[in-house]
C-alpha positions as CSV (number, residue, x, y, z in Angstrom):
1,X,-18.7,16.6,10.1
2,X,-15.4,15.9,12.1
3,X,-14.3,13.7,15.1
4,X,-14.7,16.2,17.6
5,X,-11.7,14.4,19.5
6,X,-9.1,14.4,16.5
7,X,-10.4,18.0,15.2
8,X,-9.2,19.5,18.6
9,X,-5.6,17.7,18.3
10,X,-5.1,19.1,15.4
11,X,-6.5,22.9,16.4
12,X,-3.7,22.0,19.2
13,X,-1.1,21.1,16.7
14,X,-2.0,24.0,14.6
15,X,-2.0,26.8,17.2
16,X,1.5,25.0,19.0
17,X,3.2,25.6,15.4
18,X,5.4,28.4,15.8
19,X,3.9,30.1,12.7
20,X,0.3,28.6,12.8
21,X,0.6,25.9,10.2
22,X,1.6,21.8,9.8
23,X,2.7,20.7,6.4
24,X,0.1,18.7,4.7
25,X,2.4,15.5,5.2
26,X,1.7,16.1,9.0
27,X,-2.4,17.1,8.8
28,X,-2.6,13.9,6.5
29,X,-0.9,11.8,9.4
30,X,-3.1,13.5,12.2
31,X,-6.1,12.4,10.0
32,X,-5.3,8.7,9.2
33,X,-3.1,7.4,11.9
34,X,-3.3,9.5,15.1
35,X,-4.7,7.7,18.4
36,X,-7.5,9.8,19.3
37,X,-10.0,9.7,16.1
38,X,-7.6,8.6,13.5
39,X,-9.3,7.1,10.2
40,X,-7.2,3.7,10.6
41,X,-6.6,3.6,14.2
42,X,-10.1,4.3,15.3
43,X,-13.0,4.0,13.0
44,X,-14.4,0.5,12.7
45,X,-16.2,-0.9,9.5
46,X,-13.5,1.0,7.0
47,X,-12.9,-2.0,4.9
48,X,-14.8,-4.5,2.7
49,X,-18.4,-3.7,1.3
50,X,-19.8,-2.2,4.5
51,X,-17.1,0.1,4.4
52,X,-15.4,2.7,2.7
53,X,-13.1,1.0,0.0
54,X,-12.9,-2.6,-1.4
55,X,-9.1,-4.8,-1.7
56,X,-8.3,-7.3,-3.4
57,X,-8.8,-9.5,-0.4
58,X,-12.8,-8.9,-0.3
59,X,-13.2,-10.5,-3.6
60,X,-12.6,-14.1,-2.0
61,X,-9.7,-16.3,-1.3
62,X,-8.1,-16.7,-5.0
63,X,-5.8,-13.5,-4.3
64,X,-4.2,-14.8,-0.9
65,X,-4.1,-18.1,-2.1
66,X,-2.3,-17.0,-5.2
67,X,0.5,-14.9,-3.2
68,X,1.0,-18.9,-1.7
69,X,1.8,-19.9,-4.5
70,X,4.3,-17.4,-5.3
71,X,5.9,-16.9,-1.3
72,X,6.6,-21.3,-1.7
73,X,8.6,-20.5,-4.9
74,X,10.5,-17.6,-2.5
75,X,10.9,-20.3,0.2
76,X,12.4,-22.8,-2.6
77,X,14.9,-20.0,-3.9
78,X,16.1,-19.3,-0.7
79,X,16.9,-23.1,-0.1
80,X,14.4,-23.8,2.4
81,X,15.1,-21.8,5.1
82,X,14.0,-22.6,9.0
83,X,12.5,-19.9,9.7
84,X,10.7,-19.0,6.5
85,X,9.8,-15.1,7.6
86,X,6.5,-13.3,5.8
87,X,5.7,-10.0,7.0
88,X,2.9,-8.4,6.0
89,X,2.7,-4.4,6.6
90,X,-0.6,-3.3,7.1
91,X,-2.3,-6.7,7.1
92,X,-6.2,-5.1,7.4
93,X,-9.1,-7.5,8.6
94,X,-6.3,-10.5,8.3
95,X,-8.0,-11.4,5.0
96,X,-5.0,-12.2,3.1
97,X,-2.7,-14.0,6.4
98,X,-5.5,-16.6,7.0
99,X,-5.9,-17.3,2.9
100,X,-2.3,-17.6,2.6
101,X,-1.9,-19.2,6.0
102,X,-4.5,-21.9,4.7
103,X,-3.0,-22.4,0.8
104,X,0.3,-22.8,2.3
105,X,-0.5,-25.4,5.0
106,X,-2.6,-27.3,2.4
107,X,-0.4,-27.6,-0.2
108,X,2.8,-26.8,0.6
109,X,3.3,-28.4,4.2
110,X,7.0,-28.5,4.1
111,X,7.4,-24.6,4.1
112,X,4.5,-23.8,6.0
113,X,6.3,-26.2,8.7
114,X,9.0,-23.5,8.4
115,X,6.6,-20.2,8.6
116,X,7.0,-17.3,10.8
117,X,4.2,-15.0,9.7
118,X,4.7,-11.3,11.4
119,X,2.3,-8.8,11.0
120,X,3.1,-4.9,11.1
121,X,-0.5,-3.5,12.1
122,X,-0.8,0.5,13.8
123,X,-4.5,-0.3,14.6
124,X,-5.4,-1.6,18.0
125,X,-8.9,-2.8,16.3
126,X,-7.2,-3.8,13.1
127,X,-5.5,-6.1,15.4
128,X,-7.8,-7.5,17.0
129,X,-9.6,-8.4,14.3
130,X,-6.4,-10.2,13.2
131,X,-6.4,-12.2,15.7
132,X,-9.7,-13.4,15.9
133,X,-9.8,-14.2,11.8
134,X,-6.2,-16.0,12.6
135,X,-7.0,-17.5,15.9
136,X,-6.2,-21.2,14.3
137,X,-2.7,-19.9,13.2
138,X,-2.4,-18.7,16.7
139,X,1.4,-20.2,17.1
140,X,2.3,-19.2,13.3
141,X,1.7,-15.6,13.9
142,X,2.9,-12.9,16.0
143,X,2.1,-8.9,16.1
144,X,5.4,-6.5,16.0
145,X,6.4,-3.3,15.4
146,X,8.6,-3.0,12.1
147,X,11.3,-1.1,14.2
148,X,11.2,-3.5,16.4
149,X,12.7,-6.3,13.9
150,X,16.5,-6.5,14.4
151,X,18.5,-5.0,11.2
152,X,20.0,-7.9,8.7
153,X,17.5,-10.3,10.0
154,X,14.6,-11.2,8.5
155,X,14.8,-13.9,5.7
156,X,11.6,-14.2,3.7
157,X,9.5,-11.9,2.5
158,X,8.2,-8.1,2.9
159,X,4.6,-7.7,1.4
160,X,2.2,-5.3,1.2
161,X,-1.0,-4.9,-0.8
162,X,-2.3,-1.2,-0.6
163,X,-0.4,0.0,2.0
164,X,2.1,2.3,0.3
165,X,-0.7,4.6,-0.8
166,X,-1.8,6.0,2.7
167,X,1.4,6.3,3.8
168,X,1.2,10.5,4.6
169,X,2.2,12.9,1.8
170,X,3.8,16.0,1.1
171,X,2.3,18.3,-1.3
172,X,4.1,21.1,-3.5
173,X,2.6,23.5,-5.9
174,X,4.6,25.5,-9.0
175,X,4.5,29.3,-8.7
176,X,5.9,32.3,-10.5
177,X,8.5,32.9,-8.1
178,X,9.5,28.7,-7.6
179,X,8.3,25.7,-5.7
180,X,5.6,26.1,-2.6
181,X,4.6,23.5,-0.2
182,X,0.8,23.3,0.8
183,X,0.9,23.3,4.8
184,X,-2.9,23.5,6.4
185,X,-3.8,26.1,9.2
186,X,-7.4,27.4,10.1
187,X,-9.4,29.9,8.9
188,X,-10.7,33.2,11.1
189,X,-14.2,31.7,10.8
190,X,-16.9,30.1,13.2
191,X,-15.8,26.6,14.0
192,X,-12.4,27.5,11.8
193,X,-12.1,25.1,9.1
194,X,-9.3,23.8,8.1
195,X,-7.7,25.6,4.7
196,X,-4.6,26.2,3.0
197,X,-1.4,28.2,2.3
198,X,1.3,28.0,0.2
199,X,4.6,29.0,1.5
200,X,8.4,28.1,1.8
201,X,9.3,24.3,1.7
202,X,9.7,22.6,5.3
203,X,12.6,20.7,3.7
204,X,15.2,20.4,1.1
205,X,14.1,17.2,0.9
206,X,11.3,17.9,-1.0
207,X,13.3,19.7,-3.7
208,X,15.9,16.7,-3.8
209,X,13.0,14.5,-4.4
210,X,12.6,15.5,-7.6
211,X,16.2,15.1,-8.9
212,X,16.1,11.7,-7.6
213,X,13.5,10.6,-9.9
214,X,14.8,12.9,-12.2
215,X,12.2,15.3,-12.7
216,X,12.0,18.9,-13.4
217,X,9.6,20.6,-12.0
218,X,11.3,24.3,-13.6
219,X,10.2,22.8,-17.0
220,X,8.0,25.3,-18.7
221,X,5.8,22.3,-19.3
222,X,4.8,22.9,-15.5
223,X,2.5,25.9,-15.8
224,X,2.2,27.8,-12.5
225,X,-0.5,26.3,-10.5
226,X,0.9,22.2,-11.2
227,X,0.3,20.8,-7.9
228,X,1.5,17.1,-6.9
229,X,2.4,15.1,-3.9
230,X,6.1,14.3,-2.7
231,X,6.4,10.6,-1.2
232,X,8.9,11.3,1.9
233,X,7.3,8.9,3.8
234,X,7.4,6.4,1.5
235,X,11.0,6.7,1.0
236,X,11.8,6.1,4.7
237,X,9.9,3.1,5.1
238,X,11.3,1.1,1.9
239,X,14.9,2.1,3.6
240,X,13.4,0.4,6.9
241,X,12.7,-2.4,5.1
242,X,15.3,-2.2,2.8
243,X,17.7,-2.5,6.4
244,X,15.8,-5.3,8.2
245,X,16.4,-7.5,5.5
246,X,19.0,-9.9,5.4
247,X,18.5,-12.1,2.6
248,X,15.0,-12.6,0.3
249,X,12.1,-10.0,-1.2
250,X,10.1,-7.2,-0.8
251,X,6.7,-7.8,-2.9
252,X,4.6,-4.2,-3.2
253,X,1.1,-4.5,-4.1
254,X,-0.6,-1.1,-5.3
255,X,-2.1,1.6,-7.7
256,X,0.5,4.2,-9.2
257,X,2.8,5.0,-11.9
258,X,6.7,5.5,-12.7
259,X,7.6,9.3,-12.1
260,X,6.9,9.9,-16.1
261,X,3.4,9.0,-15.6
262,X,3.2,10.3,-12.0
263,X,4.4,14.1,-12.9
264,X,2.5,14.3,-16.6
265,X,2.3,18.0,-17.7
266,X,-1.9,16.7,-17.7
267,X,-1.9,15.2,-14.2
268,X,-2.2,19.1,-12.8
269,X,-3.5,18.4,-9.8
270,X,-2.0,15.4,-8.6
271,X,-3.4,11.9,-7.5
272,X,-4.6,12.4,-4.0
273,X,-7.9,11.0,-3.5
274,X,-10.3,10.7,-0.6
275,X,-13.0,7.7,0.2
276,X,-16.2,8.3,2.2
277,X,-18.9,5.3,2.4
278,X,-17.7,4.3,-1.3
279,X,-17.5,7.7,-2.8
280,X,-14.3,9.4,-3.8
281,X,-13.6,13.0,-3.9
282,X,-10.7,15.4,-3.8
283,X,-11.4,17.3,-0.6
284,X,-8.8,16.0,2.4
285,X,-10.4,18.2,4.9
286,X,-14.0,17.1,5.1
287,X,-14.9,14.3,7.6
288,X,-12.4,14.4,9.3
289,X,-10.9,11.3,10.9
290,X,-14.0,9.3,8.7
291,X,-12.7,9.3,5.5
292,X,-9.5,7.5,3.5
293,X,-7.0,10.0,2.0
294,X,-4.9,8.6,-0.2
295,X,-2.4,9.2,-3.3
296,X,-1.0,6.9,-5.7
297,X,2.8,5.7,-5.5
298,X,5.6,6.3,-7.2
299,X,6.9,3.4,-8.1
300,X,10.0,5.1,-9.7
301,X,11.0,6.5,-6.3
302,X,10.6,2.9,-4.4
303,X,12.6,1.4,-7.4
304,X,15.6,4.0,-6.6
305,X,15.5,4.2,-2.8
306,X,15.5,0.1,-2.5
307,X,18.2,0.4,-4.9
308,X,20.1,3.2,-2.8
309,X,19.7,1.1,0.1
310,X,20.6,-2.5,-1.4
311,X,17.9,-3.9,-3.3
312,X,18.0,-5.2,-6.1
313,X,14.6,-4.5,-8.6
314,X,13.5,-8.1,-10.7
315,X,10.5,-6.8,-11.9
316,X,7.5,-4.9,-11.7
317,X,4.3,-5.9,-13.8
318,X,0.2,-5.4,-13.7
319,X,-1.7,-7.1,-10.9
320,X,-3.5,-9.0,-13.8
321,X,-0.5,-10.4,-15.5
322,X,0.8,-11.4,-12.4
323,X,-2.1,-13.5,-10.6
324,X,-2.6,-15.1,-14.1
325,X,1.4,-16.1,-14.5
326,X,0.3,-17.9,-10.6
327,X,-2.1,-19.8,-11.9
328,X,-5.6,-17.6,-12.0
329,X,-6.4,-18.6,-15.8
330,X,-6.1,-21.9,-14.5
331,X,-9.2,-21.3,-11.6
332,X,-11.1,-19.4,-14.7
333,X,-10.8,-22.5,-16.9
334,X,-12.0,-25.0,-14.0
335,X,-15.1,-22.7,-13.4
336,X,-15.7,-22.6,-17.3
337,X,-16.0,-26.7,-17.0
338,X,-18.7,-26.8,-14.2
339,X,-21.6,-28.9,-15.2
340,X,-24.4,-28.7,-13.4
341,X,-28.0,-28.8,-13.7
342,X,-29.1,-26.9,-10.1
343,X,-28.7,-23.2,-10.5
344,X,-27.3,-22.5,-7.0
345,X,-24.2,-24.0,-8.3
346,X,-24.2,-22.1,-11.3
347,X,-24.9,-19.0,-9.6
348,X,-22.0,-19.6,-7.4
349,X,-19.8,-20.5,-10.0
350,X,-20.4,-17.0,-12.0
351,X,-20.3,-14.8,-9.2
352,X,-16.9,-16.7,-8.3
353,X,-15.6,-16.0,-12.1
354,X,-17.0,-12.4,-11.7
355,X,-14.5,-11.7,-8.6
356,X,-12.2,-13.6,-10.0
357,X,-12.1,-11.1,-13.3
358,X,-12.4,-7.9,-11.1
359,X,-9.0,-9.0,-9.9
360,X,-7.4,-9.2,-13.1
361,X,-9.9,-6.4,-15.1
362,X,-7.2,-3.6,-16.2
363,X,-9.7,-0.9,-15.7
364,X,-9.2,-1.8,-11.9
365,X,-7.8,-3.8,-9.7
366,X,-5.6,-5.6,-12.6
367,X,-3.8,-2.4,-13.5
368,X,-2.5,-2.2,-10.2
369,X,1.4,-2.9,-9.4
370,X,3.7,-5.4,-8.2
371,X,7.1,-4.5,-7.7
372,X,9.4,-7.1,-6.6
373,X,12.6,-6.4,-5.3
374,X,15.5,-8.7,-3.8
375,X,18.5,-9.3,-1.4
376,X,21.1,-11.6,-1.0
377,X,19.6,-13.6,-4.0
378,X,21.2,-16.2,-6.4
379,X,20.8,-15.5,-10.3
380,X,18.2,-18.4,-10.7
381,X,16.5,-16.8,-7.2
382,X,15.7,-13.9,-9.2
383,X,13.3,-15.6,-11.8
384,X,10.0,-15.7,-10.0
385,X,6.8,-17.0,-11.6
386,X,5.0,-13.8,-10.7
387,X,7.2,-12.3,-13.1
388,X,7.0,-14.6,-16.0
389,X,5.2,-11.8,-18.7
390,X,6.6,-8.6,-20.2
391,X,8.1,-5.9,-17.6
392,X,5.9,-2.9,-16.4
393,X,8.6,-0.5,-16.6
């Protein structure tokens, strides 16, 4: 089952390639971003418990309001500037604006009286659900394009949470006679399905990836027939980032390794995933233009590149560690000292303590990454609460 809409652009795409192929990096784009059928741009109920995947954000408002707590210790680093810029990338139903947006008008008035909140969202309906959800904010928060944003001018903060991972990939394969990229194409077939080849790499790029992590794909370790993914993409929009800002953070929110973990001799077939109606499997080119495909990061490579391109890194640790350094042990202990004798309040109260440990439970959500990396900043602006527990890597 396909969008018929985005199945024909991409028979189009396929058949205006000179030699009847895209890279995957390009079929994966078509698939989740592209106007006409695209899996973010176009399908409707992707997110949350009636949709495909569940973040952070659906668990309640403890995780926004814990990022509060950590963007008012930015804002006092940074010496209280006027305008206090937060742009979130990829900023989904608005779950985590309007809890953040709340927190910090609640209890930190002085910066929120500073706040520019921007919001870098590629879906029309994605947007529009923004703004509904942040309709009280409605002077606080504005909708751009990130290459819109003057260079050397945003001071603040860059988050995202689970946006790096569906950012397209490229993906390689070892052979006998050297490294193949897998490009997609169409089989001779009724309805041609989409299959793949393995032939010359589109770009040198992809080769130079691999020193810049510094990993060796020639290693006898990698058997013929290792297959991983190449984050180009990802690389291009931390150097966006990395150039729009003047002076503060970029905080990175998601599920991946460092390139050791990433390219294991026993991770042969890479990390890319796929999410249909709560399900994952490892088949990109089913349901087309309904389904999430996705691959974790490399945290390795958005260490280096910020670095190449002026960032500093202060520290990346687990999700877990991180939300209980802000202050999430302290909401677990308050729940643990509810007294009542009505058991709608106790219910409450444990389902609230159940979200509360999905977010910080290291077989999940918990084991997730921050990254934090800085600009501009003083020695004592580089000791963040977040950070306050053993580094990740």
């Amino acid at each position: 089952m396909h969008n018929p809409d985005l199945y024909q652009v991409l028979c189009d795409r396929i058949h205006q390639s000179p030699q009847g192929r895209i890279p995957f990096a390009e079929f994966m784009e078509l698939a989740l971003y592209h106007p006409q059928g695209g899996y973010y741009t176009t399908k409707e109920a992707i997110l949350g418990f009636e949709g495909d995947f569940v973040t952070s954000a659906h668990l309640g408002h403890d995780f926004g309001e814990l990022l509060a707590t950590q963007f008012a210790e930015m804002w006092e680093h940074l010496g209280r500037p006027q305008p206090f810029s937060l742009v979130e990338m990829g900023a989904g139903q608005g779950l985590i604006a309007a809890d953040a947006l709340g927190a910090l008008q609640n209890h930190y008035p002085d910066c929120f009286a500073t706040l520019s909140y921007q919001i870098i969202e590629t879906s029309d309906q994605l947007r529009a659900a923004q703004a509904q959800r942040l309709s009280h904010w409605a002077g606080r928060v504005t909708w751009l394009e990130l290459e819109n944003i003057p260079d050397d001018s945003i001071t603040g903060c860059f988050f995202t949470n689970e946006l790096v991972d569906a950012l397209p990939v490229h993906q390689v394969v070892t052979t006998e006679s050297g490294l193949k990229e897998v490009y997609a194409t169409l089989a001779e077939a009724p309805n041609a399905p989409v299959v793949e080849v393995f032939d010359v790499l589109s770009t040198p790029r992809l080769a130079d990836y691999f020193a810049f992590v510094g990993i060796d794909l020639t290693d006898p370790q990698y058997a013929p027939g290792y297959r991983t993914e190449v984050h180009l993409a990802a690389l291009d929009w931390m150097k966006t980032v990395a150039t729009k800002l003047h002076r503060g953070y970029v905080l990175t929110v998601d599920y991946g390794y460092p390139a050791s973990r990433y390219y294991s001799r026993a991770r042969a077939q890479g990390t890319l995933q796929c999410y249909y109606q709560h399900a994952h499997h490892d088949n990109p080119y089913s349901h087309l233009g309904y389904q999430d495909i996705t691959a974790h990061v490399n945290f390795t490579a958005l260490e280096r590149q910020g670095e190449s391109c002026g960032l500093e890194t202060l520290g990346a640790t687990q999700q877990g560690m991180f939300l209980m350094a802000l202050g999430l042990g302290d909401r677990l202990a308050a729940l643990g000292q509810i007294q009542a004798s009505d058991p709608a309040t106790v219910n409450l109260a444990i389902q609230r303590r159940d979200k509360l440990h999905q977010l910080i439970n290291p077989m999940g959500l918990g084991n997730f990454v921050v990254l934090v990396q800085g600009k501009g900043l003083t020695p004592d602006a580089k000791v963040l609460k977040g950070l306050t527990v053993p580094p990740l890597m």
